[in-house]
BAPA-330785 format. One record per residue (C-alpha): residue number from 1; residue in one letter; x, y, z negated. Coordinates in nm, 4 decimals, decimal comma. Example, Ala and Ser with C-alpha at 12.3 -4.5 7.8 and 13.67 -1.06 7.14 Angstrom:
{1; 'A'; {1,2300; -0,4500; -0,7800}}
{2; 'S'; {1,3670; -0,1060; -0,7140}}
This chain:
{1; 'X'; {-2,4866; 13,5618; 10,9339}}
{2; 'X'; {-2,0807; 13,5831; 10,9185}}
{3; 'X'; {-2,0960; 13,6966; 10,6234}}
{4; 'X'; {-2,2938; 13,4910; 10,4970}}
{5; 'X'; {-2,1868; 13,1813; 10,5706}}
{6; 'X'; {-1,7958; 13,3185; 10,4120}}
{7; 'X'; {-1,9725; 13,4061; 10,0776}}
{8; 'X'; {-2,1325; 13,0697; 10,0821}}
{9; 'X'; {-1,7546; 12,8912; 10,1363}}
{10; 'X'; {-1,5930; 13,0704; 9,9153}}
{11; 'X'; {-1,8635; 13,0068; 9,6696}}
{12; 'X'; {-1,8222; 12,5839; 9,7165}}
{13; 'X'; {-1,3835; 12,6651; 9,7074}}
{14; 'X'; {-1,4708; 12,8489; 9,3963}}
{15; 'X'; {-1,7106; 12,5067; 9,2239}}
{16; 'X'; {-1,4543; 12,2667; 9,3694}}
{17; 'X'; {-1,1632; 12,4193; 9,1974}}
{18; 'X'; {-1,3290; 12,4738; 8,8457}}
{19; 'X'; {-1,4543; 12,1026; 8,8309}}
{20; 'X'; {-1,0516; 11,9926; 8,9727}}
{21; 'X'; {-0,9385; 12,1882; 8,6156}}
{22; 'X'; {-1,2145; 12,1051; 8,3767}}
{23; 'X'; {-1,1375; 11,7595; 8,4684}}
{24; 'X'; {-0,7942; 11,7957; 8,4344}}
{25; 'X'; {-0,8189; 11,9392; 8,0914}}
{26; 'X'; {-1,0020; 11,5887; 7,9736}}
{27; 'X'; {-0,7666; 11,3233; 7,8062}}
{28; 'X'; {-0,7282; 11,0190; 7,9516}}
{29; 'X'; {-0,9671; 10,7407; 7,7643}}
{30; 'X'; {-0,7239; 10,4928; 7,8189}}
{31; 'X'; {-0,4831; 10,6634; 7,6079}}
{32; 'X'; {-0,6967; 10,6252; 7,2918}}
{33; 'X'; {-0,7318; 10,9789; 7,2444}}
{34; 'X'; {-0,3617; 11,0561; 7,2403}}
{35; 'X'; {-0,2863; 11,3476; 7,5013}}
{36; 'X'; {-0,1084; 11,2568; 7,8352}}
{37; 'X'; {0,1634; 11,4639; 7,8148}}
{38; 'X'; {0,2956; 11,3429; 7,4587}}
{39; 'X'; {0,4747; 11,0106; 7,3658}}
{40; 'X'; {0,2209; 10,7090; 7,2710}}
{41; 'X'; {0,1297; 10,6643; 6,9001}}
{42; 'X'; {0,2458; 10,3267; 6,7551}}
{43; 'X'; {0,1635; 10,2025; 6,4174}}
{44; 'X'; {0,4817; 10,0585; 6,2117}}
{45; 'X'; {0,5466; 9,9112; 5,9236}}
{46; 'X'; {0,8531; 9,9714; 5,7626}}
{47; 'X'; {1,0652; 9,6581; 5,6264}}
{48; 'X'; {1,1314; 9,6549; 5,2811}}
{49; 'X'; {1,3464; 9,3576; 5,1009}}
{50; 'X'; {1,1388; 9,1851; 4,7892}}
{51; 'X'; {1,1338; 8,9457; 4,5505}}
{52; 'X'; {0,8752; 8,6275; 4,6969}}
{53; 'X'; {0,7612; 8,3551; 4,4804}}
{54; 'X'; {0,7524; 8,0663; 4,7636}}
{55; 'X'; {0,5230; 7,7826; 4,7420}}
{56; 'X'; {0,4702; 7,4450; 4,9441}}
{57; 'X'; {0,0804; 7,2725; 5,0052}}
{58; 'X'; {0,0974; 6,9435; 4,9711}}
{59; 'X'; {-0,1994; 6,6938; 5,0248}}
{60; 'X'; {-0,2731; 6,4190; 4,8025}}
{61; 'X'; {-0,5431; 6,2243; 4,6304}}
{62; 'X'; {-0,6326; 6,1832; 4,2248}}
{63; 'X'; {-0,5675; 5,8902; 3,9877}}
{64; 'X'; {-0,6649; 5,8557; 3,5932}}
{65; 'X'; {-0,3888; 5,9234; 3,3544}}
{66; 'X'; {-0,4920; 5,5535; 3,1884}}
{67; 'X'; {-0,6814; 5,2685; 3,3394}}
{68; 'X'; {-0,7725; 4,9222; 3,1954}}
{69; 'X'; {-0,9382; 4,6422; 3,3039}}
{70; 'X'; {-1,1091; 4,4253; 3,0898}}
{71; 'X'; {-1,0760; 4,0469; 3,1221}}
{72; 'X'; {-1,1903; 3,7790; 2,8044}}
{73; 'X'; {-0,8781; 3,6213; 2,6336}}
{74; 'X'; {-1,0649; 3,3310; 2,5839}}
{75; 'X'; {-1,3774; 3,1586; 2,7847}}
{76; 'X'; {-1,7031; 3,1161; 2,6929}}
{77; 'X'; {-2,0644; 3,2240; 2,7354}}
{78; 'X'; {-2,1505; 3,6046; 2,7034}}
{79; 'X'; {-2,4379; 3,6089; 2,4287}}
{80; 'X'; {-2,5258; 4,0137; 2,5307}}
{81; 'X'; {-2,3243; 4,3103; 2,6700}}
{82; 'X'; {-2,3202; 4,6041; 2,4093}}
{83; 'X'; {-2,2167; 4,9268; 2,6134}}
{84; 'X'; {-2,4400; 5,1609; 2,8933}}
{85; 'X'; {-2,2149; 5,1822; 3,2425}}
{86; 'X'; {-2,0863; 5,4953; 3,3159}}
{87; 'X'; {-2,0551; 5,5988; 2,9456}}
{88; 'X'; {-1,7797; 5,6772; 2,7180}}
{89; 'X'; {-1,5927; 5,4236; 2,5676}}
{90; 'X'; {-1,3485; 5,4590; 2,2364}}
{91; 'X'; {-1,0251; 5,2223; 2,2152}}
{92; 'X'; {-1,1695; 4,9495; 1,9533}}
{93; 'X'; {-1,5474; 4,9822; 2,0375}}
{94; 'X'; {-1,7235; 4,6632; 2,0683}}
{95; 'X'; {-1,8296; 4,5618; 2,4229}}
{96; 'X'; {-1,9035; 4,1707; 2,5039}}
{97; 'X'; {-1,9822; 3,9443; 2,2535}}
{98; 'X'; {-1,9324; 3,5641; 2,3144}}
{99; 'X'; {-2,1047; 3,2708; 2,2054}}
{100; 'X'; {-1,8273; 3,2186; 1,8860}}
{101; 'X'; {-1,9878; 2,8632; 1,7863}}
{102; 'X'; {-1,6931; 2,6355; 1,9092}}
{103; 'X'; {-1,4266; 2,8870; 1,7371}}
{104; 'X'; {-1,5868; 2,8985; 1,4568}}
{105; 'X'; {-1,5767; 2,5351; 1,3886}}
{106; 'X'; {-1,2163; 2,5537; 1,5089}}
{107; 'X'; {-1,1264; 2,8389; 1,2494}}
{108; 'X'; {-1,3117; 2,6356; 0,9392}}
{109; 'X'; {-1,1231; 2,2882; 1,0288}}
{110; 'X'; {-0,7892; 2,5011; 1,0406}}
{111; 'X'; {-0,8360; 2,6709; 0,7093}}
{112; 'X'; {-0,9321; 2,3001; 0,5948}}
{113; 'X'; {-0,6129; 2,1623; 0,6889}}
{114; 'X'; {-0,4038; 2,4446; 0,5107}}
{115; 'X'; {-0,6005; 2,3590; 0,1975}}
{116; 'X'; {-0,5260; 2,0440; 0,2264}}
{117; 'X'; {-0,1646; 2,1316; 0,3099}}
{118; 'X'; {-0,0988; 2,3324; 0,0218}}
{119; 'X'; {-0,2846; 2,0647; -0,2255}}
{120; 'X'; {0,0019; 1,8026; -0,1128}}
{121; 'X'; {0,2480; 2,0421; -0,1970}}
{122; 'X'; {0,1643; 2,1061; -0,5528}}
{123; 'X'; {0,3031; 1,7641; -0,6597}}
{124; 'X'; {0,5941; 1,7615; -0,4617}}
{125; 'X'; {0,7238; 2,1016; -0,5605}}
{126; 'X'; {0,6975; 2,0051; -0,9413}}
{127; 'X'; {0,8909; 1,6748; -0,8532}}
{128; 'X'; {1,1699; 1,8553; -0,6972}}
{129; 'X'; {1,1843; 2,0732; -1,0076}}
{130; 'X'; {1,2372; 1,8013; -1,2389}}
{131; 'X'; {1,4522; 1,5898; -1,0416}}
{132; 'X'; {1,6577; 1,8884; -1,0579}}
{133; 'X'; {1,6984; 1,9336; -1,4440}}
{134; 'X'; {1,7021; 1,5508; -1,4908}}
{135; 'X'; {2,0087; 1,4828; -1,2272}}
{136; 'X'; {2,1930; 1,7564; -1,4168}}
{137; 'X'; {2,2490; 1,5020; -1,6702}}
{138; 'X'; {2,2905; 1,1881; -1,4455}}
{139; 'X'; {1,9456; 1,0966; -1,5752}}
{140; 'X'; {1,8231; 1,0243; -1,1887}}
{141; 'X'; {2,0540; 0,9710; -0,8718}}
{142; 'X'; {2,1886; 1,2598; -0,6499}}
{143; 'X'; {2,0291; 1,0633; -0,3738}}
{144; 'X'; {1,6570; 1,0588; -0,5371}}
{145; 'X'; {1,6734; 1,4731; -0,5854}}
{146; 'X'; {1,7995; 1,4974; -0,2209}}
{147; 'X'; {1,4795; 1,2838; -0,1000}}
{148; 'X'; {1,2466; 1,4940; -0,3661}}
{149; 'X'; {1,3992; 1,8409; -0,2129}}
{150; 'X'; {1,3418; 1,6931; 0,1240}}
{151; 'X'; {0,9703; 1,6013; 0,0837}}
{152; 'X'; {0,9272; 1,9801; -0,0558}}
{153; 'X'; {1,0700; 2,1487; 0,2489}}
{154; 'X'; {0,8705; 1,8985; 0,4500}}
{155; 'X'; {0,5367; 1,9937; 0,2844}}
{156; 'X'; {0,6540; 2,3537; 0,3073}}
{157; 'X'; {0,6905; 2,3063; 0,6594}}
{158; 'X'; {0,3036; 2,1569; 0,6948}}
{159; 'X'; {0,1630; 2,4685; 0,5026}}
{160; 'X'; {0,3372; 2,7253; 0,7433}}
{161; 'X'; {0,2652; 2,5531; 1,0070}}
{162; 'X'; {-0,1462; 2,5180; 0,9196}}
{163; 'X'; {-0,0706; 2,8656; 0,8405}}
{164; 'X'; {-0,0309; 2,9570; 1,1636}}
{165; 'X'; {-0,2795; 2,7360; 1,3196}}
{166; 'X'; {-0,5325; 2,9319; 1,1281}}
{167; 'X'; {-0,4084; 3,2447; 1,2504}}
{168; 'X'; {-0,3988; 3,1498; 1,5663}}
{169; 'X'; {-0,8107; 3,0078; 1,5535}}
{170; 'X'; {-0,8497; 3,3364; 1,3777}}
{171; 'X'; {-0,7307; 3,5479; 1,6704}}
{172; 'X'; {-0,9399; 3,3093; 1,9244}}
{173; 'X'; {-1,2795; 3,4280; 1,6788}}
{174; 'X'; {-1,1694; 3,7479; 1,7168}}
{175; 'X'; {-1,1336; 3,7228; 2,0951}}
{176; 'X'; {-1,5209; 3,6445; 2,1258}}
{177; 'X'; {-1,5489; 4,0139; 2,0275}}
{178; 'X'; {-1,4410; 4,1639; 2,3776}}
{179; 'X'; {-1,3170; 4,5403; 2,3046}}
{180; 'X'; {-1,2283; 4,8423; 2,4656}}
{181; 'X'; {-0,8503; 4,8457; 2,4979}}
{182; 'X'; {-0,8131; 5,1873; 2,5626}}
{183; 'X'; {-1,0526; 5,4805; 2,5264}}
{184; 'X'; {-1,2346; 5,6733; 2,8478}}
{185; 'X'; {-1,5211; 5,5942; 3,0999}}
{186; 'X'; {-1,6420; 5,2164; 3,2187}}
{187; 'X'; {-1,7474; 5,1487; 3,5101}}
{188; 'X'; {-2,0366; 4,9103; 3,6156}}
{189; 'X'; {-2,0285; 4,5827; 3,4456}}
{190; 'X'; {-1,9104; 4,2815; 3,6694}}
{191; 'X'; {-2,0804; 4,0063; 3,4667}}
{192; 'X'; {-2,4472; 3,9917; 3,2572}}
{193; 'X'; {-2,5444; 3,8077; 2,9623}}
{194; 'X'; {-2,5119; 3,4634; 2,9747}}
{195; 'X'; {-2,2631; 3,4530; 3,2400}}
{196; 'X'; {-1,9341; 3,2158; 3,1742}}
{197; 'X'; {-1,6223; 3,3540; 3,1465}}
{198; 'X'; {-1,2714; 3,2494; 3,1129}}
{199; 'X'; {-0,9697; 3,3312; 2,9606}}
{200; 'X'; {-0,6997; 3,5758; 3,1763}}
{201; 'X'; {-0,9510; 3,5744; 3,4650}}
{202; 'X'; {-0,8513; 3,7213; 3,7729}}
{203; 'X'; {-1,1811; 3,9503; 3,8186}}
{204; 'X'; {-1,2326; 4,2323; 3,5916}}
{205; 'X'; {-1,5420; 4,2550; 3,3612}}
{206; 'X'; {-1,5407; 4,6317; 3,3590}}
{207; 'X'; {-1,2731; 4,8585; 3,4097}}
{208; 'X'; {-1,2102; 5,1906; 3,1793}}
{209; 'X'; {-1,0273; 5,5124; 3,2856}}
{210; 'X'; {-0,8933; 5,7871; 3,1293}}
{211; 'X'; {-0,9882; 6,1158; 3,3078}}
{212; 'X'; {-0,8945; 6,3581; 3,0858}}
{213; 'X'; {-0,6535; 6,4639; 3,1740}}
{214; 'X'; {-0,5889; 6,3022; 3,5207}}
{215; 'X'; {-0,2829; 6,2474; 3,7598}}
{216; 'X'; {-0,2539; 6,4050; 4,0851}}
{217; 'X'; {-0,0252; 6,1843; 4,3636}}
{218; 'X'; {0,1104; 6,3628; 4,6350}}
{219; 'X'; {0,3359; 6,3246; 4,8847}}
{220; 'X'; {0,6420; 6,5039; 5,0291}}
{221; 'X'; {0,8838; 6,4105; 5,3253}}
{222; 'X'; {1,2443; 6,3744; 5,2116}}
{223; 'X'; {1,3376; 6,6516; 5,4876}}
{224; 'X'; {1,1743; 6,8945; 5,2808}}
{225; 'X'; {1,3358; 6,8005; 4,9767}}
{226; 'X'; {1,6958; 6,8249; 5,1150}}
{227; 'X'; {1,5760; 7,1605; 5,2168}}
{228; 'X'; {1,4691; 7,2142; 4,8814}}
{229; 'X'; {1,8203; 7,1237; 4,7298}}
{230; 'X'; {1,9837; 7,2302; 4,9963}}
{231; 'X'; {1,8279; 7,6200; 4,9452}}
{232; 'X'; {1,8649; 7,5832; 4,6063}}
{233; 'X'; {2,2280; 7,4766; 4,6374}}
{234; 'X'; {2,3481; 7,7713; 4,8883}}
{235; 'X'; {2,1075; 8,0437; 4,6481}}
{236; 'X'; {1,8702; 8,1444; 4,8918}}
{237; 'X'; {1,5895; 8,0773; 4,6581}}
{238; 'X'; {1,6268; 8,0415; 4,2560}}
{239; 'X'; {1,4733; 7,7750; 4,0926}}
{240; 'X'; {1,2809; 7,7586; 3,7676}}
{241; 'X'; {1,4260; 7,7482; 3,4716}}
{242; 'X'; {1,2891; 7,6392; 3,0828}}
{243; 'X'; {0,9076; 7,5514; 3,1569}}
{244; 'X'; {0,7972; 7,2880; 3,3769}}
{245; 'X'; {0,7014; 7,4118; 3,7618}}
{246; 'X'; {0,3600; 7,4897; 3,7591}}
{247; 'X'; {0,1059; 7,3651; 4,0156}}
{248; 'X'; {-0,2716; 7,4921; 4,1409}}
{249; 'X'; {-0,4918; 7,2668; 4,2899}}
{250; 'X'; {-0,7343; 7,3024; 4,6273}}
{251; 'X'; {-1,0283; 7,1047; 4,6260}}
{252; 'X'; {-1,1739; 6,9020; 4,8779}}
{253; 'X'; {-1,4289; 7,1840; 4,9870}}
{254; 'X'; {-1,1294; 7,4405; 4,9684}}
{255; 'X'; {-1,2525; 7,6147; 4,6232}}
{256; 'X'; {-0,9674; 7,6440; 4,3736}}
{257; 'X'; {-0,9589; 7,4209; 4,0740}}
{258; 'X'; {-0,9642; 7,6243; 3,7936}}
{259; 'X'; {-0,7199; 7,4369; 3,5637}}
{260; 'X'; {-0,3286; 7,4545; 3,6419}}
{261; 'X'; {-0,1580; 7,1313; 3,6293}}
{262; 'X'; {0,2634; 7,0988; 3,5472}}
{263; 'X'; {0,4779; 6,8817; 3,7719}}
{264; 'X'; {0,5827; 6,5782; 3,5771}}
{265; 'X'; {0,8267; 6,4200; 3,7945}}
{266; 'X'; {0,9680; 6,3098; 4,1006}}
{267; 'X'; {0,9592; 5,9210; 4,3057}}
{268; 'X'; {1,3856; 5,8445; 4,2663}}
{269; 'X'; {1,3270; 5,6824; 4,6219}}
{270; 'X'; {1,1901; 5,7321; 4,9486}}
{271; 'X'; {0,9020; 5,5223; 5,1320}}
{272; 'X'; {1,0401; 5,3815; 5,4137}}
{273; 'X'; {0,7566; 5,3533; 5,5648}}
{274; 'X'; {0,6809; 5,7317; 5,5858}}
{275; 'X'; {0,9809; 5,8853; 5,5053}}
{276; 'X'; {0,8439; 6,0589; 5,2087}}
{277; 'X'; {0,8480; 6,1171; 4,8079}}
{278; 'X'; {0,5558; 6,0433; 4,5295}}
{279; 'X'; {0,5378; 6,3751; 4,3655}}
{280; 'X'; {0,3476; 6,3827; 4,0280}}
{281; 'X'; {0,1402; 6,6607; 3,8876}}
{282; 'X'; {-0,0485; 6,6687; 3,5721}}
{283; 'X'; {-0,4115; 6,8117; 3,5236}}
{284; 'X'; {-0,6335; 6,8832; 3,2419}}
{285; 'X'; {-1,0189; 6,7424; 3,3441}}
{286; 'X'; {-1,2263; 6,8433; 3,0146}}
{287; 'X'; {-1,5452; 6,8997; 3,2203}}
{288; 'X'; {-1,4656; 6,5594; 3,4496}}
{289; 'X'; {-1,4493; 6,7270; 3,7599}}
{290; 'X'; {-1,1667; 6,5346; 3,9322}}
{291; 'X'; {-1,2674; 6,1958; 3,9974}}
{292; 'X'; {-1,0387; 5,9251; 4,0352}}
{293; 'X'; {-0,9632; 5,9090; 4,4434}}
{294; 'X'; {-1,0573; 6,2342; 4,5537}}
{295; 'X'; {-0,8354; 6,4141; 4,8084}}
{296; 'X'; {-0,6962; 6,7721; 4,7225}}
{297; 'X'; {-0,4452; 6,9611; 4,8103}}
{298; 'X'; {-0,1653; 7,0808; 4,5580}}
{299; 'X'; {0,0321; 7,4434; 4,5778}}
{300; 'X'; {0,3588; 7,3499; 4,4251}}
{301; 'X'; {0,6232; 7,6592; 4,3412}}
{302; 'X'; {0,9544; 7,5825; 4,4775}}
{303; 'X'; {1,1381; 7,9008; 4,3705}}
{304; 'X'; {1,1830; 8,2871; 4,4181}}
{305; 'X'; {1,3818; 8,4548; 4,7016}}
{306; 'X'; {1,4996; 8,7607; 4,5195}}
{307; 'X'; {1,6350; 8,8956; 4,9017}}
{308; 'X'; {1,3291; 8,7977; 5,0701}}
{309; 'X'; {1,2044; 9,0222; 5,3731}}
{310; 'X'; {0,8468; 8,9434; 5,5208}}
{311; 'X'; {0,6837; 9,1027; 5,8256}}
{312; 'X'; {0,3036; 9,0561; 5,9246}}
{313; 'X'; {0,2639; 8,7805; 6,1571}}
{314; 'X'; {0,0895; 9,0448; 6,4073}}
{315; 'X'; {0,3630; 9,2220; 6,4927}}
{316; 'X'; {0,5579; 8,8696; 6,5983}}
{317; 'X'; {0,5692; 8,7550; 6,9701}}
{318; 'X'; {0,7826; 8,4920; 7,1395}}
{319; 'X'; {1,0018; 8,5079; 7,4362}}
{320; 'X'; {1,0106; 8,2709; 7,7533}}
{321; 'X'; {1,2575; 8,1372; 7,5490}}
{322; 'X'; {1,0651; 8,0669; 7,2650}}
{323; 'X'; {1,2682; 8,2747; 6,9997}}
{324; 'X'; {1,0498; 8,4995; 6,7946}}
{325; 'X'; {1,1130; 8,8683; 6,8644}}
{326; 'X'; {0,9456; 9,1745; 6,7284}}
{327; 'X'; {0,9491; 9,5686; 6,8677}}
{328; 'X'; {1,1111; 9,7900; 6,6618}}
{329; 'X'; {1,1569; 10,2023; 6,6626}}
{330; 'X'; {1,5282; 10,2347; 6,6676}}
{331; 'X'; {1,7458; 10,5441; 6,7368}}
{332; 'X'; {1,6038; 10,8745; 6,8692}}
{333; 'X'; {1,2397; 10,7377; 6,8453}}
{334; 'X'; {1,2622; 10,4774; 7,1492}}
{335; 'X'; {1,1543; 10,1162; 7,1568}}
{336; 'X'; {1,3762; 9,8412; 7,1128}}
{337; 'X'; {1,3319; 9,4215; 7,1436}}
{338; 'X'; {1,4915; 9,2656; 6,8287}}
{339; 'X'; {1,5131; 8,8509; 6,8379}}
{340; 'X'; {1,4708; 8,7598; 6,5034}}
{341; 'X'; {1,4729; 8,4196; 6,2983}}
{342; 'X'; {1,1526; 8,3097; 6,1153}}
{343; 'X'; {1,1910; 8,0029; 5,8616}}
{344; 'X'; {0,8075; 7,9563; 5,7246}}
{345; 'X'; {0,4993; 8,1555; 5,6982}}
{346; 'X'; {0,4144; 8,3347; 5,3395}}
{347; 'X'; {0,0614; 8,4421; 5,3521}}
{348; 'X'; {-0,0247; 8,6371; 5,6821}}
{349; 'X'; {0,3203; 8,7203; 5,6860}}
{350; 'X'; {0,6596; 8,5433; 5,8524}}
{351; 'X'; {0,9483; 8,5224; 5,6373}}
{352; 'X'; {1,2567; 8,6539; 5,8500}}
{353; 'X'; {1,6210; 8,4797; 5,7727}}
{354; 'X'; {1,8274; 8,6742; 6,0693}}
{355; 'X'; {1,7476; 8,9719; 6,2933}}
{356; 'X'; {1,5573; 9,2375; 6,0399}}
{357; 'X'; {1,6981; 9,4639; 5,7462}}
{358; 'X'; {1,5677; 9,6830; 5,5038}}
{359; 'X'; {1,4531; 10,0443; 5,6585}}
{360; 'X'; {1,3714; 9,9082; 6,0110}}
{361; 'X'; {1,0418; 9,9954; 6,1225}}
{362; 'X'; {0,8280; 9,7176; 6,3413}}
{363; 'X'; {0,5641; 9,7943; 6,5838}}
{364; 'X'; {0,2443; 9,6165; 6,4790}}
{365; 'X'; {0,0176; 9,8076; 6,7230}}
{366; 'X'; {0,0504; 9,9792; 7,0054}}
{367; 'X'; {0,3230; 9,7933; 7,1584}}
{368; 'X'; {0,1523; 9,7703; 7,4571}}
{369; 'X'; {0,2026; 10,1272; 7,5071}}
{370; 'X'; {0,5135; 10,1220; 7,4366}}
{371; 'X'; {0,7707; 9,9381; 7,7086}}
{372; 'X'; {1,1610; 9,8798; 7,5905}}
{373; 'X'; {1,3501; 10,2436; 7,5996}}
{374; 'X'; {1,0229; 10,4105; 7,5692}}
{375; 'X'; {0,9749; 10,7386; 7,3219}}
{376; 'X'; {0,7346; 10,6835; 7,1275}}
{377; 'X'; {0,5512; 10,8083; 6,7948}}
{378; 'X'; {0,5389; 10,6599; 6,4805}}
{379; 'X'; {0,3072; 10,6518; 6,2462}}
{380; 'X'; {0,2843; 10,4558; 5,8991}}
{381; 'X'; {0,0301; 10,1567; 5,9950}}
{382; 'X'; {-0,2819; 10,1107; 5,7706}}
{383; 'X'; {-0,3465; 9,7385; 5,7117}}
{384; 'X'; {-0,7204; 9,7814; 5,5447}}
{385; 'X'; {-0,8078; 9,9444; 5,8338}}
{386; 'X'; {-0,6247; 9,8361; 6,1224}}
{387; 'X'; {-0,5285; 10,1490; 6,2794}}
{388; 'X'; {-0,2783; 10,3717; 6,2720}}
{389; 'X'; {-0,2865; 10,6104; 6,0367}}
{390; 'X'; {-0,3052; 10,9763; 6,2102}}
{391; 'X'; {-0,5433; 10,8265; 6,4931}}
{392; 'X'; {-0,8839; 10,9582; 6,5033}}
{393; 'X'; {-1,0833; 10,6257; 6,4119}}
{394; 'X'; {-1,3050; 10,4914; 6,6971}}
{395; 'X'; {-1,6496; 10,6833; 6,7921}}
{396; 'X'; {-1,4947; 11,0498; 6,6751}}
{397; 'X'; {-1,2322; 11,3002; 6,8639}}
């Protein structure tokens, strides 16, 4: 039985210690199947410096390159309205037509009163002429060819001046005719037929605009613009030169606009009111897509940072005192905090003023793994995929 019961105990030692060193020969799950005993695997990028074309999104709201608004030059009753609302309208095209009757009879009597204008100066003309010959031989009085050469410049006077007095009832006729002043689309019609108008009214008839191409109004604050400058001054970013700065355009729902659009100009002053500038972009609209008053969002191109160095926004953290810092692998493979300065965002990236140079490597994962003065392992990061590259990927050993 002694014997037994020692073959028995040295048969549970034996079990005991073979599970203690299979389980010891397991890696640690936590460790993302990197062995214990070597340093953790980080994934790094290494900085590079780059040209960056930098851009600015800046909201803003459509307006037609030409609008009208068509009031009657002179009153009167509309007889009929001769265009379809909504349509398109050429510059000339016929749209109201007034009742004419009243400037018609005004025209006639004016062309009367030239006639009889220019029948009173028949006789007086050819009286001036031979007063002229005849008091070159003292045959008449100096002072009866000055009155003869007066009463011609007088009637002279009467035909220009009916002259103009039919013009003028000409225009009026002309008037009835109401007609597009410039060409585009027209709106919904503000008056019917047989509605009274008047001249210069203060209310619109219809109004025309020109969408094709159209305007695009947006705004930027004047600190951004003395950034601009100020960047463009010191030659952190270069500016375009020859063509006009090109612009894309965001939609409403976010899709792109597939036409590019050219800056046109800049507001000279600032709204005091909001502290910003009117910045003008031209857009081609051949299929009428931008409407007058829609809101979008243009991409403007400020310039190019030929020394530009970006790292991905993953791999940035803040301190408790706010400044953004990143984890770097410096000298003899251990971890080191770096502060850096950050002025915008480009993409999913930061781009870094101060604090990062060409050839240092930041830790975009792992870093929990890795503690300041830590050895570590580096590995080239693999942004499709999101893991390191040497790692087994997730699910295999």
């Amino acid at each position: 039985m002694d014997i037994t019961k020692k073959v028995k105990q040295i048969a549970w030692v034996g079990l005991l210690i073979g599970t203690v060193a299979i389980t010891g020969c397991k890696q640690n799950p936590s460790t993302g199947g990197v062995p214990t005993s070597g340093p953790p695997v980080v994934g790094v990028v290494t900085i590079a410096v780059a040209p960056v074309t930098l851009t600015m999104e800046l909201s803003g709201r459509t307006s037609p390159h030409l609008i009208a608004e068509v009031r009657p030059q002179v009153g009167g009753i509309i007889q009929k309205r001769l265009f379809t609302e909504g349509s398109d309208v050429k510059a000339g095209q016929l749209l109201y037509q007034l009742d004419p009757a009243t400037y018609q009879a005004a025209y006639a009597s004016a062309k009367a009163a030239l006639a009889r204008a220019e029948a009173n100066l028949m006789p007086v003309r050819l009286k001036a002429e031979r007063f002229r010959e005849l008091v070159a031989i003292n045959a008449v009085s100096r002072q009866d060819y000055d009155d003869a050469s007066a009463l011609l410049k007088q009637a002279e006077a009467d035909v220009a001046a009916n002259q103009a007095v039919v013009e003028a009832a000409r225009i009026n006729l002309d008037y009835t005719r109401v007609k597009a002043p410039i060409s585009g689309r027209i709106g919904r019609s503000t008056v019917t037929d047989g509605a009274l108008v008047t001249a210069n009214q203060a209310a619109p008839m219809a109004t025309i605009q020109q969408l094709d191409p159209v305007y695009v109004d947006v705004t930027q604050s004047s600190a951004e613009l003395l950034r601009l400058k100020r960047n463009l001054a010191n030659g952190e970013i270069e500016g375009k030169d020859g063509d006009q700065a090109k612009v894309k355009l965001l939609l409403e729902d976010g899709s792109a606009y597939p036409q590019k659009g050219i800056l046109k100009f800049s507001e000279v002053t600032v709204d005091q009111t909001t502290g910003s500038v009117t910045l003008r972009a031209l857009f081609p609209n051949p299929n009428q897509m931008l409407l007058p008053g829609m809101f979008v969002r243009a991409i403007m191109q400020e310039g190019v940072d030929e020394q530009a160095i970006l790292v991905p926004q993953r791999g940035v953290t803040r301190n408790s005192k706010g400044e953004a810092m990143v984890m770097v692998v410096g000298a003899g493979e251990k971890v080191e905090p770096r502060v850096i300065k950050v002025s915008r965002t480009v993409g999913d990236n930061w781009l870094v003023r101060e604090g990062l140079k060409a050839g240092d490597r930041v830790i975009l994962e792992g870093s929990q793994r890795a503690l300041p003065g830590t050895l570590v392992k580096a590995v080239p990061f693999a942004v499709k995929t999101g893991t390191a590259l040497g790692a087994a990927p997730a699910g295999k050993k």
